[in-house]
C-alpha beads as a LAMMPS data file, in Angstrom:
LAMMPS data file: protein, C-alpha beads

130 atoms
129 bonds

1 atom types
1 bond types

-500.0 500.0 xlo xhi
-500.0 500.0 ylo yhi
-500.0 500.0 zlo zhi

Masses

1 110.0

Atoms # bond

1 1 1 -14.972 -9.985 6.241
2 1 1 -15.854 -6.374 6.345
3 1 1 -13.650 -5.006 9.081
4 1 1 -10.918 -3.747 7.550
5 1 1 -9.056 -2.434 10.090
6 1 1 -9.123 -6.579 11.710
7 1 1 -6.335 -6.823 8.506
8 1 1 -2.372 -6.778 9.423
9 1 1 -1.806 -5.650 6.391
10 1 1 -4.073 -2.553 6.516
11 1 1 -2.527 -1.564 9.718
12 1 1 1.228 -1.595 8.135
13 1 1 -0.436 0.618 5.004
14 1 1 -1.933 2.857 7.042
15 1 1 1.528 3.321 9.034
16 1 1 3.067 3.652 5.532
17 1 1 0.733 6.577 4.470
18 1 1 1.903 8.283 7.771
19 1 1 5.728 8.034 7.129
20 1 1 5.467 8.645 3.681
21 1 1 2.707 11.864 4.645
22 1 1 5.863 12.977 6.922
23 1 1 8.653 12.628 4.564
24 1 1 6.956 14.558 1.949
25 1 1 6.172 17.262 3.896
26 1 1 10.199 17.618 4.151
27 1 1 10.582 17.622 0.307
28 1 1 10.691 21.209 -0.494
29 1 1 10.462 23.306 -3.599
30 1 1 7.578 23.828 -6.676
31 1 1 9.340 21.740 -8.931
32 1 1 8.817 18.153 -6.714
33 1 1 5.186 19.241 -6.255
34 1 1 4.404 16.994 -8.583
35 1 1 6.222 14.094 -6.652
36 1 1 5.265 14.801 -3.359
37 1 1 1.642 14.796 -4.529
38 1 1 2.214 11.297 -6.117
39 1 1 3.959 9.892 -3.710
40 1 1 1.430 10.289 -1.003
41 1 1 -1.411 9.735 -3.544
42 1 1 0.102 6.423 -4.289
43 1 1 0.969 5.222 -0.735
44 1 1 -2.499 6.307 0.066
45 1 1 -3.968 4.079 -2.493
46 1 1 -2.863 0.903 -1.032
47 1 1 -4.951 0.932 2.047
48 1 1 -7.775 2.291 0.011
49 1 1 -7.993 -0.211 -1.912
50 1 1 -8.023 -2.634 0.804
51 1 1 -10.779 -0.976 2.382
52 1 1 -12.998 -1.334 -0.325
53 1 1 -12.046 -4.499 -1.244
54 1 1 -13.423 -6.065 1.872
55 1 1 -16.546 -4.644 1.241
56 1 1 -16.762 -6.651 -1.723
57 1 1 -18.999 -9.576 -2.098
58 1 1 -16.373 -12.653 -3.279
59 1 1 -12.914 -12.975 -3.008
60 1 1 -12.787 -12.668 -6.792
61 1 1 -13.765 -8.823 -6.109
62 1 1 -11.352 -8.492 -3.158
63 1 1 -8.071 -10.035 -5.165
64 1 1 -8.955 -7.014 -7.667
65 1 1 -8.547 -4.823 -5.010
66 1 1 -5.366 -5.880 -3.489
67 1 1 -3.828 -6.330 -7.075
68 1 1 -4.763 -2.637 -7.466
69 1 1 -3.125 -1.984 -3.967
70 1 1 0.062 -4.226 -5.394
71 1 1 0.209 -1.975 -8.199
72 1 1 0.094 1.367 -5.943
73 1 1 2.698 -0.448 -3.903
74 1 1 4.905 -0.634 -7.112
75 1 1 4.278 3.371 -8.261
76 1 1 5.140 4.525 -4.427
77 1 1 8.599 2.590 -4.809
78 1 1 9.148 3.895 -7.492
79 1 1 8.370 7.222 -6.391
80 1 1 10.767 7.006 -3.465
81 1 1 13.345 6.344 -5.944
82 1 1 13.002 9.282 -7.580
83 1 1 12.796 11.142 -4.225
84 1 1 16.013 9.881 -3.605
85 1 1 17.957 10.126 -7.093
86 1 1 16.538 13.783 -7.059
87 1 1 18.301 14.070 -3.585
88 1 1 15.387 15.234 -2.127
89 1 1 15.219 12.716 0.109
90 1 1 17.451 12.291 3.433
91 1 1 18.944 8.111 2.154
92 1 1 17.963 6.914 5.877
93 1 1 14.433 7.805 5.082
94 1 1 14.402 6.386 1.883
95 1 1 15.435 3.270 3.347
96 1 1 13.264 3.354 5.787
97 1 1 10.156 3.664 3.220
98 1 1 11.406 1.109 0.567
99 1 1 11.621 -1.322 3.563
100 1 1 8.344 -0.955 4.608
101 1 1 6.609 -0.387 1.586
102 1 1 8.520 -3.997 0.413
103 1 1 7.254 -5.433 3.943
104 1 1 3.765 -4.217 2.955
105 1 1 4.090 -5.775 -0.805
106 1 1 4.800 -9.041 0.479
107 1 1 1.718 -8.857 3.099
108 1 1 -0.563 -7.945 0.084
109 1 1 1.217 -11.160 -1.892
110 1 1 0.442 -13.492 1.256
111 1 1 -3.125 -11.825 1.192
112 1 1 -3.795 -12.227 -2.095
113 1 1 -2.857 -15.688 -2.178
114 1 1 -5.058 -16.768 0.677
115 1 1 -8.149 -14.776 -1.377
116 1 1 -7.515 -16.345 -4.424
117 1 1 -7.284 -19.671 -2.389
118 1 1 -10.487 -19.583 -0.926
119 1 1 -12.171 -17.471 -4.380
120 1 1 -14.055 -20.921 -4.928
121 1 1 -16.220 -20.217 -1.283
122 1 1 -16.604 -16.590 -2.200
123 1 1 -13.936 -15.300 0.156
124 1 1 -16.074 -15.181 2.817
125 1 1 -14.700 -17.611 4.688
126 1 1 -11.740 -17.288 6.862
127 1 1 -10.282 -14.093 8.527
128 1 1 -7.766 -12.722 6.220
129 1 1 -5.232 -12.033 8.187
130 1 1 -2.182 -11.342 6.699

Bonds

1 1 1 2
2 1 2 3
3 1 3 4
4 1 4 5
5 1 5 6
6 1 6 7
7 1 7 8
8 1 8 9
9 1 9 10
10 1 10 11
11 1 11 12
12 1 12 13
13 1 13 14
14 1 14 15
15 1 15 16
16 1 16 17
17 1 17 18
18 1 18 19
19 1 19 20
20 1 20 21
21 1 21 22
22 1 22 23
23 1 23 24
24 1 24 25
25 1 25 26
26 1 26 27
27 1 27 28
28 1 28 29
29 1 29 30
30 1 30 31
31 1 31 32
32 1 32 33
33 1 33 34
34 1 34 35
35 1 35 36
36 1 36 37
37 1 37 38
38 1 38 39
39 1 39 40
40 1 40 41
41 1 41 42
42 1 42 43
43 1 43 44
44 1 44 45
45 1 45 46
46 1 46 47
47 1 47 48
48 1 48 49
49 1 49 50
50 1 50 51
51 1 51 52
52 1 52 53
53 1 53 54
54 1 54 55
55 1 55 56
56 1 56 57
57 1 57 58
58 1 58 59
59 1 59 60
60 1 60 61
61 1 61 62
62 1 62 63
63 1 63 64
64 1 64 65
65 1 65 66
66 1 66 67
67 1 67 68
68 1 68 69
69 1 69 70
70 1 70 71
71 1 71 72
72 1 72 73
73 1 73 74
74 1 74 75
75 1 75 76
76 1 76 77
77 1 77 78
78 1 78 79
79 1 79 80
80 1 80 81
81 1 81 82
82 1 82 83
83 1 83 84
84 1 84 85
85 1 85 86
86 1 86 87
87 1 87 88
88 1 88 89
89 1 89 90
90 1 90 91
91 1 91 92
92 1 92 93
93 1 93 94
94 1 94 95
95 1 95 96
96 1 96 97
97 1 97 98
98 1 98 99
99 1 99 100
100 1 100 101
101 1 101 102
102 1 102 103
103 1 103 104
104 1 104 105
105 1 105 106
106 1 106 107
107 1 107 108
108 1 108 109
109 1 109 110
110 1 110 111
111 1 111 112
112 1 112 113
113 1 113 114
114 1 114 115
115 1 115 116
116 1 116 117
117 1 117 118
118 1 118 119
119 1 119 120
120 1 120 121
121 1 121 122
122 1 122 123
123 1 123 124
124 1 124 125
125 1 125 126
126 1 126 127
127 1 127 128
128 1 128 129
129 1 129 130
């Protein structure tokens, strides 16, 4: 496969990146500079990394990739967190983000287990839908 945007869950990252590019744009103040920068830069990193892991030659090399996009997936959460124990963060909005960027953890779980499934064929094989 080599079309990323043919992947469910690239779509719901890429909608994640949007929402979380909106709600950090509402965090104001030089002292969460810092956060908002992270916060985008991690939710960013999830559909990244799927992008170049499709690219990749064996589903070996693509299960890196959406580990690494699992991992973002984590640091985003936990930046939200923060957002919201700072109070930076309207608690709708938080929710809002936590539930999607859980939705989108799962998706990259489902994904990852079909790659690893199929890792023996080279991952080419299938459409990886998720």
């Amino acid at each position: 496969m080599s079309d990323f945007r043919k992947l469910d869950v690239w779509r719901m990252s890429h909608a994640l990146v949007l929402n979380v590019h909106s709600a950090v744009k509402q965090i104001r103040g030089t002292d969460y500079a810092s956060l908002r920068s992270q916060m985008l830069r991690a939710a960013m990193s999830v559909p990244t990394n799927l992008v170049e892991g499709v690219g990749q030659k064996s589903g070996r090399e693509f299960g890196r990739f959406i580990r690494i996009s699992l991992n973002s997936s984590n640091e985003l959460e936990y930046h939200l967190l923060l957002a919201r124990d700072f109070e930076v963060m309207q608690p709708d909005v938080f929710t809002t983000l936590v539930t999607q960027t859980i939705q989108v953890r799962k998706m990259l779980h489902g994904l990852l287990r079909k790659v690893d499934g199929r890792s023996g064929d080279g991952g080419q094989k299938g459409s990886h839908r998720s």
